[in-house]
N, C-alpha and C positions, 0 to 999 in steps of 0.2 A: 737177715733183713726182715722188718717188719711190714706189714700192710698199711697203705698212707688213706686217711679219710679225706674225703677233699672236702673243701667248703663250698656251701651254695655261693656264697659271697665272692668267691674268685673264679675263676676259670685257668690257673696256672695248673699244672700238670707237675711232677718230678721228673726227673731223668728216666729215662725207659731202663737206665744200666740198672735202675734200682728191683726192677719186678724181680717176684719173687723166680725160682729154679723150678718150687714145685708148688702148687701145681705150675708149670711151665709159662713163664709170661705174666703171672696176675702182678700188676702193679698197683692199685688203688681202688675202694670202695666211693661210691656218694656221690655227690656232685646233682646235676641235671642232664637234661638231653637238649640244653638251649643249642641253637644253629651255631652260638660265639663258640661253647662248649665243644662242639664237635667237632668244628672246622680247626682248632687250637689241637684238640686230640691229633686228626687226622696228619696236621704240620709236625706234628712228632712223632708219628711212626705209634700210636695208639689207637684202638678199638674198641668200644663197648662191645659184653658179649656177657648176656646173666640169665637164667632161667626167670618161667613169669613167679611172683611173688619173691623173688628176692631183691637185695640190694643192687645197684648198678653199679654193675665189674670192668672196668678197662684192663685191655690187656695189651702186651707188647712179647710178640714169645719169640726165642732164639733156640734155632735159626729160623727164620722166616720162609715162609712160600713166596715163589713169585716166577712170572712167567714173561721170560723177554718176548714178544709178540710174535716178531718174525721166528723164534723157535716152535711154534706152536704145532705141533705132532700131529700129521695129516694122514690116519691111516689109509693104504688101499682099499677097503671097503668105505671108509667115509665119504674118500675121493669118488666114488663111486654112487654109493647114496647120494652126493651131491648134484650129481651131474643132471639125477633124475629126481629131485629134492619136489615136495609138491608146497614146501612152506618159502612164504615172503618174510621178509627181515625187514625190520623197521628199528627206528634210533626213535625216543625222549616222542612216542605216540602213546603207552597208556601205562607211565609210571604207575599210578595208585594198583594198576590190573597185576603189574608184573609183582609188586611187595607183598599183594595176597597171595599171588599163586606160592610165591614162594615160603609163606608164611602158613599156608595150608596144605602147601602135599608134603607132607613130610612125615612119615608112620610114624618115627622115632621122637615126634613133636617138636616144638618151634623156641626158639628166642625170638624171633618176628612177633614182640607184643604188640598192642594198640598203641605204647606210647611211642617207638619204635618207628612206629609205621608212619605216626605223625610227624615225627621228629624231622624222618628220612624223606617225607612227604613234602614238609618246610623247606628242607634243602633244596629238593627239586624246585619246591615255586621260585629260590634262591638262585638258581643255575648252576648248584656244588654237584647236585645228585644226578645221577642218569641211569635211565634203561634203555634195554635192548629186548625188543618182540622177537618172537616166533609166531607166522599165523598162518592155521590150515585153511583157507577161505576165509569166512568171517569170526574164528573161534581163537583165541588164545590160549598156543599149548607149547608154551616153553617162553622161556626171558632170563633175564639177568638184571642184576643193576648195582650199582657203587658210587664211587665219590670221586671226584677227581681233584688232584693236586699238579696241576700244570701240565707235564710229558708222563704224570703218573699216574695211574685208575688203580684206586683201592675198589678192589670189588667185593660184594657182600654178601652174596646168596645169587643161585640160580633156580630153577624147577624145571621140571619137562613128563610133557603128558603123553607125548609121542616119542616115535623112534629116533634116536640122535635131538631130539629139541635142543636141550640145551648145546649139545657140541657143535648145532647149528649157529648159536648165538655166539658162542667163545667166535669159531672160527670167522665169522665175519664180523662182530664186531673188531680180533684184532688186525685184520687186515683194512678195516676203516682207521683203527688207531694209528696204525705205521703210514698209512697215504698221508695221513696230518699232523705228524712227529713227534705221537706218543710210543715212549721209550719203555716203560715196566708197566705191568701190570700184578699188582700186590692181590696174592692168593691166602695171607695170612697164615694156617695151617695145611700143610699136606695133606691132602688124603689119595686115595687109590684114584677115582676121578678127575682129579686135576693132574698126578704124574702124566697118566693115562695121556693127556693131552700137551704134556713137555712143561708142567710146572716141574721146578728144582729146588732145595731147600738152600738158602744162604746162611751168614751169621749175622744177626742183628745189626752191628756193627757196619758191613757193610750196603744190609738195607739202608740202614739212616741215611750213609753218606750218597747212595743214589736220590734217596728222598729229598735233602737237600738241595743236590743240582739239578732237580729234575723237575721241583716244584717250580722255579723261578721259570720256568722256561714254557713259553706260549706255543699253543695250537693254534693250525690255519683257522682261521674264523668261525666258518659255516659248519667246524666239526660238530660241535651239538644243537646243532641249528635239527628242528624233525625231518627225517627223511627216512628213504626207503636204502635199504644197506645191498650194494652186490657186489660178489666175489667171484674169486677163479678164472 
């Protein structure tokens, strides 16, 4: 299989069957980062994902990460952090705060570039994109944020400055998503962080076809409407 260049001029995608094996998922060089662009990706089970100075990479890799919500792995000590947690949870209060942090702490450096940030920025003024705060008093030290396609949240990156941040966020953001009948949460690639927390690896294959029925399918309303998130 070859690498497919895409055109500025269209926004069609290929088949995800087609990405490459190795490196694992790359299907297609080029294209743009327009809102039509991405939200066309995101309906196929594709991802930008490129270092800065290079070309823009969509990927689709098999098996896929993904986290049924109500699995989501609550250990005894979290359960316990939580009870005595000193951070507030908040939904869709300071997206642009949450795609820097996460764009910034990262030793190992970022794909969160500036066009990136605007791109993901745009979706948010759109209502595609959403974050989830962590906040010790007045300071922001942890979040998440992704994209949603119906009962499904591609999510895209998280940070955390504090103890648990982020597994603050997973854990009540997915418990806001199940009160309002989101079904997967797409983690893209495994890593030791997200098993940690009851992501599983699937086969592409059967990503799509939850993709499929999951996108057509509506949240209660006020799910991304801003608010303050609580659990347990």
């Amino acid at each position: 299989m070859r690498l497919i260049q895409l055109s500025r001029d269209s926004i069609a995608f290929p088949s995800p069957e087609a990405a490459l094996r190795e490196p694992n998922g790359l299907l297609a060089l080029g294209g743009d980062l327009s809102p039509a662009r991405l939200l066309m990706a995101y309906q196929r089970g594709i991802f930008p994902w490129f270092s800065p100075g290079d070309p823009i990479l969509w990927w689709s890799p098999d098996p896929r990460a993904v986290l049924f919500p109500e699995q989501f792995h609550l250990s005894r000590s979290m359960k316990r952090f939580h009870k005595r947690s000193p951070y507030r949870v908040t939904l869709n209060h300071a997206f642009e705060k949450v795609i820097a942090g996460c764009a910034n702490d990262r030793n190992e450096g970022t794909w969160i570039t500036g066009d990136i940030t605007i791109a993901y920025t745009r979706l948010h003024e759109l209502g595609y994109a959403h974050s989830v705060e962590v906040w010790e008093g007045d300071e922001l030290v942890g979040g998440m944020y992704g994209v949603t396609q119906g009962a499904l949240f591609c999510g895209e990156s998280m940070f955390s400055r504090r103890e648990n941040a982020s597994k603050t966020a997973l854990l009540l953001f997915c418990q806001h998503f199940l009160r309002h009948g989101g079904k997967l949460i797409d983690c893209q690639v495994l890593n030791s962080h997200t098993a940690s927390l009851g992501a599983v690896e699937i086969p592409r294959r059967d990503y799509l076809q939850h993709l499929a029925n999951f996108r057509l399918e509506y949240l209660v309303s006020h799910c991304w409407v801003p608010q303050t998130l609580s659990g347990l």
